[in-house]
C-alpha positions, -999 to 999 in steps of 0.1 A, spaced: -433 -125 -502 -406 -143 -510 -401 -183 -499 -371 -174 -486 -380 -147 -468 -412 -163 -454 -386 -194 -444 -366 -165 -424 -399 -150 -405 -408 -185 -399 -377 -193 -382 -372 -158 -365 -407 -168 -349 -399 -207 -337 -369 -184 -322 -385 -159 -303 -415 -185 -289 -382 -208 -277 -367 -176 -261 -400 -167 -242 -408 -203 -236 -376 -206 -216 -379 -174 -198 -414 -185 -188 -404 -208 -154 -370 -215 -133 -347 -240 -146 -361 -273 -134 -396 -262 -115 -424 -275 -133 -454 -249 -134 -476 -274 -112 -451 -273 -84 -438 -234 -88 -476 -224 -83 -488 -253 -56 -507 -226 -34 -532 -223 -61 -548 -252 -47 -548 -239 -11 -584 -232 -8 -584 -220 30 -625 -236 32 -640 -242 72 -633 -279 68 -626 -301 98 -599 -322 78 -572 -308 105 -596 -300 137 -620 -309 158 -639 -296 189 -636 -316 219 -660 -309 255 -628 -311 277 -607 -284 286 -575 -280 270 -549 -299 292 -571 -328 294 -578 -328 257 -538 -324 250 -531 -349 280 -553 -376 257 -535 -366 221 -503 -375 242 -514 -410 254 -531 -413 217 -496 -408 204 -482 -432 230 -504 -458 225 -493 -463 187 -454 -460 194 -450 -422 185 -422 -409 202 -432 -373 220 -404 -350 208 -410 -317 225 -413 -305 261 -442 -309 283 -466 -286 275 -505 -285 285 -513 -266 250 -493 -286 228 -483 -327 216 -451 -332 191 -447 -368 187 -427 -388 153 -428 -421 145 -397 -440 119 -415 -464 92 -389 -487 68 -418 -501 42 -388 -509 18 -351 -520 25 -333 -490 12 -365 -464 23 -373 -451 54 -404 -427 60 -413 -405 91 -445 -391 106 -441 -363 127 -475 -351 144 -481 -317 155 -508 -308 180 -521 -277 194 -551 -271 220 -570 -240 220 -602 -231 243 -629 -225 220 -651 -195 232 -685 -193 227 -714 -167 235 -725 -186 264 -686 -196 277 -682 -160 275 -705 -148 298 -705 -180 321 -662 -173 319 -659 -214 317 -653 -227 282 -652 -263 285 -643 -271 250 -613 -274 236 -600 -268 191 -577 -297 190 -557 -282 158 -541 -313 141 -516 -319 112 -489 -346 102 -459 -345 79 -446 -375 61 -409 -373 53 -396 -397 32 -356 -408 32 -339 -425 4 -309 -442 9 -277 -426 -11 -246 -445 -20 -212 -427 -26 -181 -450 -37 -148 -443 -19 -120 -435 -42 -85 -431 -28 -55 -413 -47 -19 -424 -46 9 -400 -57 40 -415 -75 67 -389 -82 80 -406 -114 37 -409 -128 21 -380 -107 -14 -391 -95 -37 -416 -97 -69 -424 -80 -80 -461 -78 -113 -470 -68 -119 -487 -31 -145 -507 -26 -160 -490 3 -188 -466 4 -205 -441 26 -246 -448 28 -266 -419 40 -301 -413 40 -313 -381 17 -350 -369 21 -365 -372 -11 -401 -359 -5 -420 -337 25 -459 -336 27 -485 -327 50 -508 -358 50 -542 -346 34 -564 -377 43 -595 -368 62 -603 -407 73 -566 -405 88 -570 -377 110 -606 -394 118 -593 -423 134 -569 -400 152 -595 -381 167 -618 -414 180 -585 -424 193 -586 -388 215 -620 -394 219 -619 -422 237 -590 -415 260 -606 -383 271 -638 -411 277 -616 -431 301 -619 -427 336 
């Protein structure tokens, strides 16, 4: 073979592996983040429950006053089988970061509730989502039309701050939810 046909194959290969490279993912999504379910492992861990001996308003009732007692704000209806409460963090000056808790109560039903017909203990299912807000400046401009020039657009020294979400994730730390649940704990001990 030639060199200068070996130098065409060559570069008719880097071509094609750059045309398949680039049909291989969207435009701008990693492969880590496309495929983030990988990681979903669906194992009987009790990260995001835990089994209380109460029945399920009570145990709900004390993941309300839980909430309460740390300055969440509840944010949905009264319900005996369910808690939504969100708290507002700022930990910088231009960042601002929300927890949003969701809570449901289940009766757990055993062998022996079953055929007593009493379960007294409750699946309190837990999770929390961290949002986190950046904030986003955009400079005013305004325009002013001369007949004789046309148009022309001056910048103003004003601008228009909102706050953009930048991230969303359900908070994976066991010790978290931990605490949490001794905080539940202990308001279900309370007379």
């Amino acid at each position: 073979m030639r060199p200068l046909d070996r130098c065409a194959s060559i570069a008719t290969l880097v071509v094609a592996a750059a045309m398949l490279a680039g049909c291989a993912g969207a435009p701008g999504v990693s492969p880590k983040t496309s495929r983030v379910y990988l990681n979903e492992a669906f194992a009987s861990t009790e990260t995001f429950s835990r089994v209380f001996t109460s029945d399920v308003t009570s145990t709900c009732e004390a993941a309300r006053r839980a909430l309460l007692s740390q300055g969440y704000v509840i944010t949905s209806a009264a319900r005996a089988d369910a808690v939504n409460g969100r708290k507002s963090f700022q930990p910088e000056a231009e960042v601002h970061v929300q927890i949003e808790f969701h809570i449901v109560c289940v009766p757990e039903v055993t062998p022996s509730a079953a055929t007593v017909g009493d379960p007294r203990s409750t699946i309190a299912f837990v999770n929390a989502v961290q949002d986190r807000y950046s904030l986003k400046k955009n400079p005013n401009s305004a325009s002013l039309g001369v007949s004789a020039i046309g148009s022309l657009s001056l910048p103003v020294s004003s601008s228009d701050d909102s706050l953009v979400k930048v991230a969303s994730e359900t908070i994976p730390a066991g010790a978290f939810y931990d605490r949490f649940f001794g905080l539940i704990e202990r308001y279900l001990d309370a007379p």
